[in-house]
C-alpha positions as CSV (number, residue, x, y, z in Angstrom):
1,X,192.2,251.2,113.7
2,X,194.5,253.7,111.8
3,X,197.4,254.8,114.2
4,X,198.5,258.4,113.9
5,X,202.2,258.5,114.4
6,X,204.3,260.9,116.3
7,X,207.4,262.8,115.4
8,X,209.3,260.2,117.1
9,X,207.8,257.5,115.4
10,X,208.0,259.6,111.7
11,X,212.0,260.1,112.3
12,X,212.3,256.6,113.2
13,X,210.1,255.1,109.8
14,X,211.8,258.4,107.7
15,X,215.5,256.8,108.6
16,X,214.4,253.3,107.6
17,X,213.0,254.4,104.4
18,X,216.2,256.3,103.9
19,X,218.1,253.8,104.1
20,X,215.9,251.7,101.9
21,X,216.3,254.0,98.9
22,X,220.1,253.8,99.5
23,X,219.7,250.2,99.2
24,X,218.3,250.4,96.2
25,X,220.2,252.8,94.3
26,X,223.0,250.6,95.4
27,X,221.1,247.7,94.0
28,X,220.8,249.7,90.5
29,X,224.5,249.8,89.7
30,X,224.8,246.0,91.2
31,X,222.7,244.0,89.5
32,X,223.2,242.5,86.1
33,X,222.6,239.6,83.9
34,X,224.0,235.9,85.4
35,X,222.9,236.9,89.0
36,X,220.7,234.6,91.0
37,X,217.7,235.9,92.5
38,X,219.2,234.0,96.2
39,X,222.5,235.6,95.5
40,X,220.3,239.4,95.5
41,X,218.5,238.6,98.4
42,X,221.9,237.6,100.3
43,X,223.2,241.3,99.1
44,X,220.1,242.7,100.7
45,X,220.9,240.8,103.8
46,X,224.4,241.8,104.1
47,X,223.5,245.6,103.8
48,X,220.6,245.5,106.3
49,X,223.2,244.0,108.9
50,X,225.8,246.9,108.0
51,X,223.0,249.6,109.0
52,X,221.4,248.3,111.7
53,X,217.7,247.5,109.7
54,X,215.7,244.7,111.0
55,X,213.8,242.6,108.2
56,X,210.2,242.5,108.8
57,X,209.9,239.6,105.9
58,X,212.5,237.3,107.2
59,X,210.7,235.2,109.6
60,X,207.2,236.5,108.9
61,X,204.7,233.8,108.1
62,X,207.6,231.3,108.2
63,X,209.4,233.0,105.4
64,X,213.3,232.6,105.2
65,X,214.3,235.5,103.2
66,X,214.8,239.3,103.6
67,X,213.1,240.2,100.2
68,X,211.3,239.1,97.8
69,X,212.1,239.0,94.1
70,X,209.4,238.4,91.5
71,X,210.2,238.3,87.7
72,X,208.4,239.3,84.5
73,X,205.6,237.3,84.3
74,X,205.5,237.0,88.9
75,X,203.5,239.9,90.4
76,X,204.7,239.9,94.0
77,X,206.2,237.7,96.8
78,X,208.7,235.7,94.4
79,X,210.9,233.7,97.1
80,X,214.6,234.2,95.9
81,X,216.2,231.2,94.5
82,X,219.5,229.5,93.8
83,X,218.3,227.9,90.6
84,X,216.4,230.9,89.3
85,X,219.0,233.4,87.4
86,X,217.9,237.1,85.9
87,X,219.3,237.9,82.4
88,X,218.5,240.0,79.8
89,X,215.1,241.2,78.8
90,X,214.0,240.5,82.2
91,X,211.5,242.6,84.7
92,X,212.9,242.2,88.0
93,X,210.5,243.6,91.1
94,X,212.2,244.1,94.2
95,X,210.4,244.5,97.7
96,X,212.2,244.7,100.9
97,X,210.4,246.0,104.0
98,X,212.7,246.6,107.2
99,X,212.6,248.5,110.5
100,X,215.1,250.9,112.3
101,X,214.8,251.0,115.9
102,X,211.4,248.9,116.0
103,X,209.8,251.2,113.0
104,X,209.2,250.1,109.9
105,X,209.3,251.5,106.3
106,X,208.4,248.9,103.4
107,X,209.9,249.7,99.2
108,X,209.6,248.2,96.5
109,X,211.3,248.9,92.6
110,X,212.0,247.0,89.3
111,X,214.6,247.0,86.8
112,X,215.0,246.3,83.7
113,X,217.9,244.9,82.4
114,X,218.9,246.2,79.0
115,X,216.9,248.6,77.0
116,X,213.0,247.3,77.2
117,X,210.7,247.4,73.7
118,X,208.6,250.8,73.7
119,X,205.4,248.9,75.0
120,X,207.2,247.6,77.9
121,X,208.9,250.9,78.8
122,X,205.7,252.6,78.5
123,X,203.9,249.9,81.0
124,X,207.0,250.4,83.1
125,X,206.6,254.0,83.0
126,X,202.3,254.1,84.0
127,X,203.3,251.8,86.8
128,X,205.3,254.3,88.5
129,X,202.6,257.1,87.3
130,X,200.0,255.4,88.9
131,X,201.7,255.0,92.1
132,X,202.5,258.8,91.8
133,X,199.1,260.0,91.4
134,X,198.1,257.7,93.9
135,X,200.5,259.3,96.3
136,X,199.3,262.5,95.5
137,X,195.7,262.2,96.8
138,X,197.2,261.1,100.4
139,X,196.4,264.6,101.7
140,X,194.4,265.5,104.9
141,X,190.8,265.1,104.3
142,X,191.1,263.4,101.4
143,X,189.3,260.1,101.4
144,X,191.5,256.7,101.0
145,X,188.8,255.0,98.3
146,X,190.0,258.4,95.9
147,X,193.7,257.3,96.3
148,X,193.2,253.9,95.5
149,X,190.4,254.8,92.3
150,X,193.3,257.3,91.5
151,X,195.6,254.5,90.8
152,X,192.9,252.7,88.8
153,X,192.1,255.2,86.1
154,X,195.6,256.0,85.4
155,X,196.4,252.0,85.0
156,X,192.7,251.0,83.2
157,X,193.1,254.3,81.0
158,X,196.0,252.9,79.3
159,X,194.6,249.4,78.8
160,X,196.6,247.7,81.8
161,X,194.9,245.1,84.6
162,X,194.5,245.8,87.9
163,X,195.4,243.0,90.5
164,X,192.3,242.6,93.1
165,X,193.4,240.1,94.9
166,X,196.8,242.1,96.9
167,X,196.7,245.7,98.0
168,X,198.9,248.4,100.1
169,X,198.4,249.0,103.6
170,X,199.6,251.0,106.5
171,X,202.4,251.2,108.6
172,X,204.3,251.9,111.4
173,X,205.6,249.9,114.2
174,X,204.5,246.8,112.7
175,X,204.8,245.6,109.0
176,X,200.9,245.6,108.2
177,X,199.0,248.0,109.7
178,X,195.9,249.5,109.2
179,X,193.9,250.5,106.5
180,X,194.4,248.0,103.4
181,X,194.6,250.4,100.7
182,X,193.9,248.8,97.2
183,X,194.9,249.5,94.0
184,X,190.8,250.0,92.8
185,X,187.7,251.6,93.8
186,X,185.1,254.3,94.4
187,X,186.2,258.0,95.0
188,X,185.1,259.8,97.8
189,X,184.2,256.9,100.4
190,X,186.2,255.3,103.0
191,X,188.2,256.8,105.9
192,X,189.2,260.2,105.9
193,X,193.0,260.7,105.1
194,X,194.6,262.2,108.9
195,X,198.2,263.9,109.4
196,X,200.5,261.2,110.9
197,X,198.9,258.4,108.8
198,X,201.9,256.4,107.1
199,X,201.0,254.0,104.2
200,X,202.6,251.8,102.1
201,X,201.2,252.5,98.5
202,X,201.9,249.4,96.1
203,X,200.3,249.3,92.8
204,X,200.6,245.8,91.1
205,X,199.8,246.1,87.8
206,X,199.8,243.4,84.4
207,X,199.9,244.1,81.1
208,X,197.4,241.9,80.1
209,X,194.3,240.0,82.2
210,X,194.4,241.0,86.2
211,X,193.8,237.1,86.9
212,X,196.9,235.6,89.1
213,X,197.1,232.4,90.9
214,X,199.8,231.6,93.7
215,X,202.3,228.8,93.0
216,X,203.2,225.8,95.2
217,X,205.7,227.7,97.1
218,X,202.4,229.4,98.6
219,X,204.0,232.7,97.9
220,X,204.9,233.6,95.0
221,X,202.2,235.0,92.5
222,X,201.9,235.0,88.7
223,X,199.9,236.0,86.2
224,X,197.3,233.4,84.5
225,X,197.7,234.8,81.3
226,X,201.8,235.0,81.3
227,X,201.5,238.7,80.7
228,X,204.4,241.2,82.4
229,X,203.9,242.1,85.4
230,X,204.6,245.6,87.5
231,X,205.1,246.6,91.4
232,X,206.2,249.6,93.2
233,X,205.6,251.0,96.5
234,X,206.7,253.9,98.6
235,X,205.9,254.8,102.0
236,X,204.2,257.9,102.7
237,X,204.1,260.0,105.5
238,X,201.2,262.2,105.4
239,X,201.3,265.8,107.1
240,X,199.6,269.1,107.1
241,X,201.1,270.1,103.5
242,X,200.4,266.7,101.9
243,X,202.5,263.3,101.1
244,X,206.1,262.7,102.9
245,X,207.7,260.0,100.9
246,X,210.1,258.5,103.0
247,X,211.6,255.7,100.6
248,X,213.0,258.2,98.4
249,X,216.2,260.3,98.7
């Protein structure tokens, strides 16, 4: 069942995505070459401490950590390491989901450190288009299978994969919530978009073959293929005039 959430519950999310995107422009002027992922993930830690933020990853499914950091080739749920260091050239996603006062708001960026080649600043770039268009379609009466077919075309049109096998989803007082909202499908079908619907839109995106496989960590997930990988995700407050993105300032 898809929860419709109050004002009081929007506030709530709206001031934990807030502080999200705070984190993260924080995180923009931090990070550089030399760092370890573990030693990111402890920043991330520190700063949700500081400003009251529960972490909705740490603990979840056994996991220890309050994001997770996947690089280049690693689509989603990279586990932060000591041995694993960033430097330059690399793609490095970022996904921290976290609550304020028991409601949730879930964000997710990359960065590039250095100046990427043209064909990886263009896949960069469609990544966040896609997830922009997809935003755009979470109006009322929309249906959610045109959002997520949305985000298709604009990744397919430019020759890039799709991942199947991880989608979006909603949210609210918990983490996950429904509906799952993936990155492909069928316009027109599928529930009908509500005011007070929140969702968590997260394209996941390769520039090569959409094939991944999980490691022996059981989380984290690469490409087969080796080929660069892209994530974002905002959450999205929908209400009478359209999309609310809370995870941005």
């Amino acid at each position: 069942m898809i929860t419709i959430k109050n004002t009081f519950a929007q506030d709530k999310m709206a001031t934990a995505g807030q502080l999200l995107a705070e984190l993260f422009e924080l995180l923009r002027e931090w990070i550089e070459p030399g760092m370890t992922t573990l030693s990111i993930d402890a920043y991330i830690e520190k700063y949700q401490i500081a400003h009251k933020l529960r972490s909705t990853m740490k603990g979840y499914l056994s996991y220890k950590h309050v994001s997770c950091i996947s690089v280049n080739d690693e689509v989603v749920h990279g586990v932060p390491r000591e041995g694993v260091k960033i430097t330059q050239g690399d793609l490095v996603k970022i996904d921290v989901c976290a609550s304020y006062e028991g409601y949730c708001a879930d964000m997710e960026r990359g960065f590039y450190l250095g100046t990427p080649q043209p064909e990886v600043a263009q896949f960069i770039r469609i990544a966040q288009s896609s997830l922009d268009k997809g935003i755009s379609c979470a109006r009322p009466g929309e249906r959610l299978s045109t959002l997520s077919a949305t985000i298709q075309k604009e990744v397919e049109s430019h020759g890039y994969g799709v991942v199947r096998e991880f989608a979006g989803h909603g949210i609210g007082k918990k983490m996950h919530e429904d509906p799952e909202i993936l990155n492909y499908g069928t316009p027109d079908s599928g529930p009908v978009i509500k005011p007070g619907m929140a969702f968590a839109i997260e394209p996941m995106i390769t520039m090569g073959d959409y094939r991944i496989y999980v490691l022996n960590d059981g989380w984290t997930v690469k490409t087969v293929d080796k080929s660069l990988a892209a994530h974002v995700e905002d959450t999205v407050i929908v209400t009478e005039h359209g999309p609310r993105i809370i995870t941005r300032l």
